[in-house]
C-alpha positions as CSV (number, residue, x, y, z in Angstrom):
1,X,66.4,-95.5,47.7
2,X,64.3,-92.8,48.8
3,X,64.4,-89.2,46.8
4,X,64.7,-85.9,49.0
5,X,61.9,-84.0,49.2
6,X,61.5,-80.8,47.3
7,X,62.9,-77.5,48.4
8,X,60.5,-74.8,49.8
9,X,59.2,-72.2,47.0
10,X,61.8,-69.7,46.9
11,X,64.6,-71.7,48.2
12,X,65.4,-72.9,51.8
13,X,67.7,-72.8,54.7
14,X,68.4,-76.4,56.1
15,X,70.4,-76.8,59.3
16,X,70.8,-81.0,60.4
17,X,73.1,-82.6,62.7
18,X,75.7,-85.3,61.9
19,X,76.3,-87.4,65.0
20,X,77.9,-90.5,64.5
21,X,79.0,-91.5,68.2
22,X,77.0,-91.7,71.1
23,X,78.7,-88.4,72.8
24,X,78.0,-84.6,72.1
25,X,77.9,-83.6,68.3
26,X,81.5,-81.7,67.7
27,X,79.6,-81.0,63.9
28,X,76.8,-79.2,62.2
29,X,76.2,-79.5,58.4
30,X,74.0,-76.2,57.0
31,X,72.7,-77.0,53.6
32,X,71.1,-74.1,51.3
33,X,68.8,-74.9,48.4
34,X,67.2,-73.4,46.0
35,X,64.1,-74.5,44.2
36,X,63.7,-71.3,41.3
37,X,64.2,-74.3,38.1
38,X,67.7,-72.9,37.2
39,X,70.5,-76.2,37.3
40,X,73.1,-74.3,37.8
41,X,71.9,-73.2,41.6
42,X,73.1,-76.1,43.1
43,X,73.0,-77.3,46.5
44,X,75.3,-75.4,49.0
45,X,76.8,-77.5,51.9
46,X,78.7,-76.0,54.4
47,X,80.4,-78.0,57.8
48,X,81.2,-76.0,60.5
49,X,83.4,-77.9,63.2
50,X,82.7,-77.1,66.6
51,X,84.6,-77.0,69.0
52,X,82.7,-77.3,72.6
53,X,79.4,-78.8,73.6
54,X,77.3,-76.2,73.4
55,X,74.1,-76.9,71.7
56,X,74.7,-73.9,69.6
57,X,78.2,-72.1,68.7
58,X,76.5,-68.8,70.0
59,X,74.0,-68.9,72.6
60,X,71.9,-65.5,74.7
61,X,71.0,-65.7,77.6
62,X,68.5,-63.5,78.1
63,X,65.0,-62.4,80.0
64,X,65.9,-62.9,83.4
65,X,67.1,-59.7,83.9
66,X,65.1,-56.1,82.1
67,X,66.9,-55.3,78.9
68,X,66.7,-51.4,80.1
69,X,68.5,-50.3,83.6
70,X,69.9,-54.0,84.0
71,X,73.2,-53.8,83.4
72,X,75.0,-57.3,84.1
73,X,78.0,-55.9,86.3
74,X,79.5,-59.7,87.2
75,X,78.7,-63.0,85.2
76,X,81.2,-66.0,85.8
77,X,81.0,-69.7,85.3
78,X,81.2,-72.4,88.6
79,X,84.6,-73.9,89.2
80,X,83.1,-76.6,87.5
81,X,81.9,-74.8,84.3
82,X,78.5,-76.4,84.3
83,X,77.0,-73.6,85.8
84,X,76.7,-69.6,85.3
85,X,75.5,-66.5,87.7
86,X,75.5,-63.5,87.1
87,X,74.6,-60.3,88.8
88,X,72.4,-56.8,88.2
89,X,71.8,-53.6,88.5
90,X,68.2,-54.8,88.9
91,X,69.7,-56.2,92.8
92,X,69.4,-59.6,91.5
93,X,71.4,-62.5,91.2
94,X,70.8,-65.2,88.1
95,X,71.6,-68.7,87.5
96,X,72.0,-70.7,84.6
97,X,72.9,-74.2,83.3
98,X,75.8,-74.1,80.5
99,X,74.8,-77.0,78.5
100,X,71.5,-78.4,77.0
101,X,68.5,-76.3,77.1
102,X,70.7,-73.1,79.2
103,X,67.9,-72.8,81.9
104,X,68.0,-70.4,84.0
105,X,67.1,-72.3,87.2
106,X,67.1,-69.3,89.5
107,X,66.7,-65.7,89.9
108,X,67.2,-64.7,93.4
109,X,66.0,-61.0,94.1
110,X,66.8,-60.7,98.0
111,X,70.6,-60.5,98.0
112,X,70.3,-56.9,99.1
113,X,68.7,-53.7,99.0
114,X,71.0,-52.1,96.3
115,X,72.7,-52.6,92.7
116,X,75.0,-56.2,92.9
117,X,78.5,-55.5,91.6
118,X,80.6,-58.7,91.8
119,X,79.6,-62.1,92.9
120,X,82.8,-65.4,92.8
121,X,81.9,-69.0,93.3
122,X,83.0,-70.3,96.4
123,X,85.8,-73.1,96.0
124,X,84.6,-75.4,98.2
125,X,80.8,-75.1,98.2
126,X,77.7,-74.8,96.1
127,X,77.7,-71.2,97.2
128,X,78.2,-67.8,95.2
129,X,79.8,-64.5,97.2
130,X,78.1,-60.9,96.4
131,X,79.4,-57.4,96.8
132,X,76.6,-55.0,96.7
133,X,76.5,-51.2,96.5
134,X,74.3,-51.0,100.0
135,X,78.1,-52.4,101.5
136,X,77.0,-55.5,101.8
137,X,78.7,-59.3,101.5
138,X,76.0,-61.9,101.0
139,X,76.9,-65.6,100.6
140,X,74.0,-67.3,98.3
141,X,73.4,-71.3,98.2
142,X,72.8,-71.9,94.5
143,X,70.9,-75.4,95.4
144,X,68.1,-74.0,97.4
145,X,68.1,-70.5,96.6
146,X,68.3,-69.5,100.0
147,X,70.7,-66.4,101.2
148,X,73.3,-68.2,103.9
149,X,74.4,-64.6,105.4
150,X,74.3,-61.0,104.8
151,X,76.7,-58.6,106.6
152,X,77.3,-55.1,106.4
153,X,80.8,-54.8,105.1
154,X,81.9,-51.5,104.6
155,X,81.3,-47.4,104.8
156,X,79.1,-46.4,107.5
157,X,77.2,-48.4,108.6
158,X,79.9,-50.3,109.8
159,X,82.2,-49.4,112.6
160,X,85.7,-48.8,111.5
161,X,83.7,-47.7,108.3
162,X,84.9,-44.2,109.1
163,X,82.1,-42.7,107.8
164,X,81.8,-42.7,104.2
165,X,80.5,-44.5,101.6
166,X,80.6,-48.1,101.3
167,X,80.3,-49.1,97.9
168,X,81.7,-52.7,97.5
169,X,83.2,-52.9,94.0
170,X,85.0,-56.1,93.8
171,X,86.1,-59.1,96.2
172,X,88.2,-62.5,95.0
173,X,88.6,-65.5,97.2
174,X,90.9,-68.4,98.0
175,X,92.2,-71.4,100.0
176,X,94.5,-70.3,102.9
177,X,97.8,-72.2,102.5
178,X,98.3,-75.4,104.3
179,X,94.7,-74.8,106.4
180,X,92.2,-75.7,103.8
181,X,90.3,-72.2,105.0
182,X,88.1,-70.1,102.1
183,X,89.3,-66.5,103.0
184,X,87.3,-63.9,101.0
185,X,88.7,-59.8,100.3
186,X,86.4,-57.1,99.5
187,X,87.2,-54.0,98.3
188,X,85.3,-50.7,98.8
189,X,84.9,-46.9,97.8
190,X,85.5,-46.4,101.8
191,X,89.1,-47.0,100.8
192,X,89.4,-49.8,103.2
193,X,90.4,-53.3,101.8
194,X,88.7,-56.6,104.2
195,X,89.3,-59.9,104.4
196,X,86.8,-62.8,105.6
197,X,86.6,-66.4,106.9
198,X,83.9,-68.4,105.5
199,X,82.4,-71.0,107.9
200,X,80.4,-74.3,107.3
201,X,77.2,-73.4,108.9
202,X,76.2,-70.0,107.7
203,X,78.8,-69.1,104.7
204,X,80.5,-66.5,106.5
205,X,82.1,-64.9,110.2
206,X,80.3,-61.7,110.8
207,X,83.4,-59.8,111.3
208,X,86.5,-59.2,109.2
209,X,89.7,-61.0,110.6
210,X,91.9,-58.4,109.0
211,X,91.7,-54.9,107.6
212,X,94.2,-52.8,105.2
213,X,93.7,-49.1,104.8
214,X,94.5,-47.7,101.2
215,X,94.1,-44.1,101.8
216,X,91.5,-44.2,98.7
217,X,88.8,-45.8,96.8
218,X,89.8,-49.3,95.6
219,X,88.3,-50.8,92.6
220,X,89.8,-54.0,92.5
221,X,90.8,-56.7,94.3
222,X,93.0,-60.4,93.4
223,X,94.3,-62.8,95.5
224,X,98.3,-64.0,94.6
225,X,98.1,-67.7,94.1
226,X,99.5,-69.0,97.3
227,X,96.9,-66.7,99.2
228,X,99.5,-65.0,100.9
229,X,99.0,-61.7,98.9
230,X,96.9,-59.2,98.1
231,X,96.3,-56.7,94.9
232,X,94.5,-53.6,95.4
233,X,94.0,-51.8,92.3
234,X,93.0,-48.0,93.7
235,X,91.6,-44.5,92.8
236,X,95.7,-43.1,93.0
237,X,96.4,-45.4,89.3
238,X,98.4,-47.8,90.9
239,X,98.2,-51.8,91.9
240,X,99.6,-52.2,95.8
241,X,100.8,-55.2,96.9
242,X,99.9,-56.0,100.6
243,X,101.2,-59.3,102.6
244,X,98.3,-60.2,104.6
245,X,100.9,-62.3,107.3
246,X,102.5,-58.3,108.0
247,X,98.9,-56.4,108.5
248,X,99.5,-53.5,111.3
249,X,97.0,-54.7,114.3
250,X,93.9,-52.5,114.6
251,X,94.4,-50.0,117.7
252,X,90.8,-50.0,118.3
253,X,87.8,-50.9,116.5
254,X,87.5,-47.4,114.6
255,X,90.9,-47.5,113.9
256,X,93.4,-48.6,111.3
257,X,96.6,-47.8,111.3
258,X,97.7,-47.5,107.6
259,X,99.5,-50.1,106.9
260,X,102.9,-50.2,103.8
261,X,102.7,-52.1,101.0
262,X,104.9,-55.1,99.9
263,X,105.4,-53.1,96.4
264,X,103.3,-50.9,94.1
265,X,103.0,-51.9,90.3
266,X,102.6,-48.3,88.1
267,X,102.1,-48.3,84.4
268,X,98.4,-46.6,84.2
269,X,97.6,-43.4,83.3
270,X,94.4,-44.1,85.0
271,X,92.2,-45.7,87.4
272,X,92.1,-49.7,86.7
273,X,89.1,-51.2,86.6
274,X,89.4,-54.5,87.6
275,X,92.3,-57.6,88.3
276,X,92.5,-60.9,87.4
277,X,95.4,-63.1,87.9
278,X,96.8,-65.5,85.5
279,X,96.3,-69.5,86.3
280,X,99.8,-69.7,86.4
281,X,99.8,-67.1,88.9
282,X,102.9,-65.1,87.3
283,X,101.2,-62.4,85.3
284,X,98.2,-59.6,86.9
285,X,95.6,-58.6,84.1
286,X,94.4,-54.5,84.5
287,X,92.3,-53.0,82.5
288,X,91.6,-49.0,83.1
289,X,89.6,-46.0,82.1
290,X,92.7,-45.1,79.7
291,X,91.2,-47.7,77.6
292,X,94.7,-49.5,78.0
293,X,95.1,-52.6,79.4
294,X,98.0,-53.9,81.1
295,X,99.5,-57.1,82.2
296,X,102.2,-57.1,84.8
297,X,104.4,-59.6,85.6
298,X,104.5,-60.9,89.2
299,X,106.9,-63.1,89.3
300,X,109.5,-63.0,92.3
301,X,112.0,-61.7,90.1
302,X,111.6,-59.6,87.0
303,X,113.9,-58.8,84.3
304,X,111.7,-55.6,83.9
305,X,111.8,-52.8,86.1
306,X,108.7,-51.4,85.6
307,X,107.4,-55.3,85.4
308,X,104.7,-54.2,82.6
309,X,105.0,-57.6,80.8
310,X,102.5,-56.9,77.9
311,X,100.1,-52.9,77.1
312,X,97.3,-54.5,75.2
313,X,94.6,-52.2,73.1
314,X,91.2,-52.3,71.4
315,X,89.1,-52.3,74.3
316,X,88.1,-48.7,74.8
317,X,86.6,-47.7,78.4
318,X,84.4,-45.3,76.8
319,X,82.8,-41.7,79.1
320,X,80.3,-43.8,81.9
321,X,83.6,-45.3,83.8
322,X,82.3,-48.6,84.3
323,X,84.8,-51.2,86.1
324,X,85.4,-53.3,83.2
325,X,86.1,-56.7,84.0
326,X,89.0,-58.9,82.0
327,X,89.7,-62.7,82.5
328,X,92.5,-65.1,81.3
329,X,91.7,-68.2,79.2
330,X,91.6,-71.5,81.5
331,X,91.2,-74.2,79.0
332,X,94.4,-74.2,77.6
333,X,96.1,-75.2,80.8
334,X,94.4,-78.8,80.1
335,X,97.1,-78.9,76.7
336,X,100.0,-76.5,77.7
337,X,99.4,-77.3,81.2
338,X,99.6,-73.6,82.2
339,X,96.9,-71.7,80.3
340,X,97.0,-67.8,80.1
341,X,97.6,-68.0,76.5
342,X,94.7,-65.8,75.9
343,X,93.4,-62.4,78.2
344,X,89.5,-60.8,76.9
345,X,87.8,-57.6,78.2
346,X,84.5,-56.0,76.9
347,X,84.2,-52.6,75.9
348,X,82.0,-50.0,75.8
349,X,82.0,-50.3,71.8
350,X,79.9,-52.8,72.6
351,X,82.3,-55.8,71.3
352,X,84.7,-58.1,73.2
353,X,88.5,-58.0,72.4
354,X,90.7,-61.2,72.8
355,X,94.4,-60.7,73.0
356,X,97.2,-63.4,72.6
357,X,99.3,-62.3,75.6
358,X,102.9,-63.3,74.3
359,X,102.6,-61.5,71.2
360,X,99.6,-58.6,71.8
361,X,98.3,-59.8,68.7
362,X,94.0,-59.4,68.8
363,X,93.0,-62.8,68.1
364,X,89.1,-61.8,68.3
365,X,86.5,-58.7,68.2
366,X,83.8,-60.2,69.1
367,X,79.8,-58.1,68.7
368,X,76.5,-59.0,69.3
369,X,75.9,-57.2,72.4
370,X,73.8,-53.7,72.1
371,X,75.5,-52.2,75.6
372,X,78.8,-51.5,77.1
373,X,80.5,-55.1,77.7
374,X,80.7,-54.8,81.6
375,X,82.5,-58.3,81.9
376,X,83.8,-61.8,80.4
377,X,84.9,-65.5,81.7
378,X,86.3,-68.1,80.1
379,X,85.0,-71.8,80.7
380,X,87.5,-73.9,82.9
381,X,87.4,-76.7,80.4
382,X,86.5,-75.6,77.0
383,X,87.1,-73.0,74.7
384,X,83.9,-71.3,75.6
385,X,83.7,-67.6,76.1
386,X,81.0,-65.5,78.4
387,X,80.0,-62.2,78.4
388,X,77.8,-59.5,80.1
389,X,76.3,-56.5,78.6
390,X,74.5,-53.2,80.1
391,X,71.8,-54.5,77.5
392,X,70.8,-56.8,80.1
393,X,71.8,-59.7,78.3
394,X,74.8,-62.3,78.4
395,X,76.4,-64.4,75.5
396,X,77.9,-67.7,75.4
397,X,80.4,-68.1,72.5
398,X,82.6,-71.0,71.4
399,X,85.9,-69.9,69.8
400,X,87.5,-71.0,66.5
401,X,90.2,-73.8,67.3
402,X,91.8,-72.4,63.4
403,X,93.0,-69.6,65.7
404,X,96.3,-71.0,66.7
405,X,97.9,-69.6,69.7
């Protein structure tokens, strides 16, 4: 039997790995020593169970994009989950593996000529949609780095823009029911909401096949689950509900006739930010500048009225209005088979704030970033949480299975 070698002078900070199986390590043992000639400061061992594959519980992601005047507005994992991008201020677009080494295998700077502001994986293909503040959509293939199609979206310099600016601040996509068709919606500050056909060969039709006039500035955008809706979270504090089957027809190509919505949810006492639905496609996550967020229930039929399900707090929107981002966990679905248990957004406090939605209870406030948390994800299959800073920086985070929800 061979003796353990002496403890640094001073004492020591050991960190090992206990794998017994031939798959990922779900363990790490941390063992501190000290070597000052006192018995009674013994050897302090401490196991911490993991609960993903991370090679770290907390990983940064950091240095592709400047730490000053790169804000990360949009970072979100591949359907997938073995895969991250993220988009800048800095115009643009990085990607990163999840596991091992967390290289960042990409950095693609000719998306467009202005600030990126949301980006989605496409459903079907290796390919990542991006909403830029030129009013631009650009469709990106994330194995040769190469942009498919770029198309001038909104505001001015697109007829029908009517002539004001074009600022795309969000988009979502979807499969079209029954045909198997991506359909992607932007929405801008031009206070027009689009909708788009992706194609096989080059990522995307060059003209909308629908348009829906708000009246103002929209800020959000979600698609219902069946793809037969749209939200449109706007300037005027309310979520509109629009049925893209009853669309009025443009009159001419300047033109769009405005066109009623299905149903408006109200509730904020200020612009929302942002809208993300839950995977069970029942419940409509909004955070606003009010620094409260809101979850609506979207079910056909509502025991409530006003259909706020849950107001959730901690997450304060702070003076720069930033469009705060919030997601829904997605893991969970693979034990309760519906997921949802759990809704995050960042805030400009510079922590992230996890809620469980049936109670409102904050599960988590979670630091380390030195900016305003612009946005979060959740990994599709593990309890792994990601988040984007103004700091430039993103953090990948594995939460505490203890936490029972």
């Amino acid at each position: 039997m061979s003796k353990r070698s002496a403890s640094p002078p001073g004492g020591s900070l050991i960190k090992r790995a206990k794998n017994d199986s031939p798959g990922p390590s779900t363990s790490r043992e941390i063992a501190i020593s000290s070597n000052d000639g006192d018995p009674r400061n013994k050897s302090l061992i401490r196991t911490v169970q993991r609960t993903s594959t991370l090679s770290a519980p907390i990983i940064s992601l950091a240095g592709a994009h400047a730490s000053n005047g790169s804000d990360i507005n949009s970072c979100r994992f591949s359907p997938s989950g073995m895969n991250i991008a993220a988009c800048s201020t800095d115009r643009s677009l990085s990607l990163w593996e999840t596991y091992g080494a967390n290289t960042n295998y990409g950095l693609i700077s000719n998306v467009a000529k202005a600030p990126l502001l949301d980006l989605q994986w496409s459903l079907t293909q290796p390919w990542v949609y991006v909403a830029a503040a030129d009013a631009t959509l650009a469709v990106v293939d994330t194995t040769t780095g190469e942009r498919l199609r770029r198309v001038r979206a909104h505001g001015s310099g697109y007829a029908g823009g009517g002539g004001t600016s074009g600022i795309i601040n969000a988009l979502d996509r979807t499969i079209a029911g029954g045909g198997g068709t991506e359909l992607i919606v932007t929405g801008s500050d031009d206070g027009t909401v689009k909708i788009w056909e992706a194609t096989g060969e080059d990522g995307l039709e060059k003209y909308p096949v629908n348009t829906i006039d708000i009246g103002c500035p929209v800020t959000g955008v979600c698609w219902a689950k069946d793809g037969t809706n749209v939200f449109v979270a706007s300037l005027d504090n309310e979520i509109h509900v629009y049925d893209i089957r009853n669309i009025t027809p443009a009159q001419s190509q300047n033109t769009y006739p405005r066109t009623q919505p299905l149903y408006s949810l109200s509730g904020h006492t200020d612009t929302p930010t942002s809208l993300s639905l839950s995977p069970s496609g029942e419940y409509l996550l909004s955070p606003s500048l009010s620094s409260n967020v809101l979850i609506h229930d979207i079910k056909p039929f509502s025991a409530n009225p006003s259909r706020v399900h849950r107001t959730l707090r901690g997450a304060p929107a702070g003076w720069e209005n930033t469009l705060l981002r919030g997601a829904w966990s997605k893991h969970d679905g693979l034990t309760n088979g519906r997921g949802g248990s759990m809704a995050a957004v960042g805030g400009a406090d510079r922590m992230v704030c996890v809620w469980e939605v049936e109670t409102g209870k904050t599960l988590y406030k979670l630091p380390g970033h030195k900016g305003t948390v612009t946005c979060v994800d959740f990994h599709p299959k593990e309890p792994i949480l990601l988040t984007g800073s103004k700091d430039g920086t993103m953090l990948l985070g594995e939460l505490d299975p203890g936490v029972s929800v």
